[in-house]
C-alpha positions in Angstrom: 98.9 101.5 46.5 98.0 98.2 47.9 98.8 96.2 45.3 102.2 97.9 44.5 103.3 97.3 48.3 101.7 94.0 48.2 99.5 94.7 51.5 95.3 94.1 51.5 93.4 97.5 51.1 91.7 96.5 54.8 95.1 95.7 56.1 96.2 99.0 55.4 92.8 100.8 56.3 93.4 99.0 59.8 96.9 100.3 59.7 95.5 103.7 59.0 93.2 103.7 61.9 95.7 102.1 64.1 93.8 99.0 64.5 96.9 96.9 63.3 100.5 96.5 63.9 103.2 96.5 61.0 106.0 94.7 60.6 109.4 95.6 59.8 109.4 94.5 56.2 105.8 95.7 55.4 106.8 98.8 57.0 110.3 99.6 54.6 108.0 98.5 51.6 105.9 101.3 52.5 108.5 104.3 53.3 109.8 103.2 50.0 106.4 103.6 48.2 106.5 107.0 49.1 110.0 107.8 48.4 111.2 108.3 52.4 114.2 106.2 54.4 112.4 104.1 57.2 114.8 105.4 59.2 113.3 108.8 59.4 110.2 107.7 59.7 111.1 105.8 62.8 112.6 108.8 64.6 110.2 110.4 67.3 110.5 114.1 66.5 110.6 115.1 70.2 113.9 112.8 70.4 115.0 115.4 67.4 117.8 117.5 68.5 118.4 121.2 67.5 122.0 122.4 67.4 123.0 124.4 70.4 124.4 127.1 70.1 127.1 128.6 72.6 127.9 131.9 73.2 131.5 132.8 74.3 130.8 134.0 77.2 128.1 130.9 78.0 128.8 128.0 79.8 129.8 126.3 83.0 132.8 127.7 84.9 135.2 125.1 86.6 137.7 126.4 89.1 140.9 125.0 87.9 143.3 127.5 89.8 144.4 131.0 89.7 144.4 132.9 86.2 142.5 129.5 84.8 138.9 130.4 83.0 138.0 126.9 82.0 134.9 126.9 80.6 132.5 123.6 79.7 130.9 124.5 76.6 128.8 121.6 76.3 126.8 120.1 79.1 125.6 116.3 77.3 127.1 113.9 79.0 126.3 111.3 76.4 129.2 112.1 74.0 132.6 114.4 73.9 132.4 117.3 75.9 134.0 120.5 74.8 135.7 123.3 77.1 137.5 126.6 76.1 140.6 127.2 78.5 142.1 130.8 78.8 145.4 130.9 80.9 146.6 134.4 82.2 150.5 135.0 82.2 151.9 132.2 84.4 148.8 130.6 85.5 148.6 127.0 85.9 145.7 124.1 86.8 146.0 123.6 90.3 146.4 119.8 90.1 146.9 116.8 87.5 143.4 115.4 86.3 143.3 111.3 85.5 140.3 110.4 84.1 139.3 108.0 81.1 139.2 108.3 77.6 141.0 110.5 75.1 141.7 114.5 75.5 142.0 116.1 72.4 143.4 120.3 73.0 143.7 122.6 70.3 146.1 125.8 71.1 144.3 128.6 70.3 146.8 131.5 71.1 149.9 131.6 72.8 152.4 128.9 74.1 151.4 125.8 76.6 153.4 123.4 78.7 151.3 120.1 78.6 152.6 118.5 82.0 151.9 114.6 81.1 152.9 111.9 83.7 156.5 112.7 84.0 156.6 114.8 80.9 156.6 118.0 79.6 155.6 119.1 75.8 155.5 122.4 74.8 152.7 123.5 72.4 151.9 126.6 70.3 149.1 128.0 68.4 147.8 126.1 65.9 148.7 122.8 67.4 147.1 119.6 67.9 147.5 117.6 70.8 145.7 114.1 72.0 146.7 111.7 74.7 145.3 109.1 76.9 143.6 110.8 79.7 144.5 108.1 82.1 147.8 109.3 82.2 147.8 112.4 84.9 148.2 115.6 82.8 147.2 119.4 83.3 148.2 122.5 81.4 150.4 125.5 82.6 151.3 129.1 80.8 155.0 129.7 81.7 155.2 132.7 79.4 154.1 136.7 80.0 151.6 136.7 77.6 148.0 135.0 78.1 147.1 131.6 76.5 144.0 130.0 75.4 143.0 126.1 74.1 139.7 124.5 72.7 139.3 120.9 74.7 137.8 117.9 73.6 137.2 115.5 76.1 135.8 111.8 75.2 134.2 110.3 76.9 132.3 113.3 79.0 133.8 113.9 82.0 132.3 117.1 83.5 
């Protein structure tokens, strides 16, 4: 093995014993000897992440007004967060949120009035919506029948 990675035999029995350090070049030719990407090698597998899984009724509850369940989904503030919003029949968020970044809402069931800056946008299930978060927006149900949206919020804001 030695020769095909072009390293001493005693330079890799220190290696083996931890007795020496490696180099980045040394260190590829050796993840490619045994057919594995450096790059796996180097991640710590504590720092390994399993995927978290949410149950619908899990999460953090954020008042948002009367007839509002929003619901934070995802707690890592590191990357998007995502909430699930259920409006009751006429309910509405109980003020404009300005924040940075982009807001990206899916409408899950039911119709929504996006209020954005001076603006209003109605929005049905199945539809996509993304703004500028800088721009005061919230979310109201005018209709009799109960709402509900999927939020993705970048960067994290909760």
């Amino acid at each position: 093995m030695a020769k095909e990675v072009d390293l001493s035999p005693s330079f890799l029995s220190m290696l083996e014993r931890g007795q020496a350090d490696i180099s980045l070049s040394r260190f590829v030719r050796l993840a490619e000897y045994f057919g594995i990407r450096a790059s796996d090698l180097l991640l710590d597998e504590e720092t390994r992440r399993q995927p978290n899984v949410v149950d619908d009724g899990d999460g953090t509850l954020i008042d948002r007004g009367p007839g509002v369940t929003y619901r934070l989904l995802t707690q890592d503030r590191s990357g998007a967060q995502v909430v699930r919003v259920r409006f009751e029949p006429r309910a509405r968020f109980k003020d404009m949120l300005v924040h940075s970044g982009v807001d990206f809402c899916w409408i899950l069931s039911g119709k929504l009035m996006l209020l954005y800056g001076d603006h209003e946008y109605e929005l049905h299930r199945g539809q996509l919506v993304s703004y500028e978060a800088s721009t005061p927006h919230a979310f109201s149900n005018e209709s009799d029948n109960p709402a509900e949206l999927l939020g993705f919020v970048t960067p994290a804001y909760w």
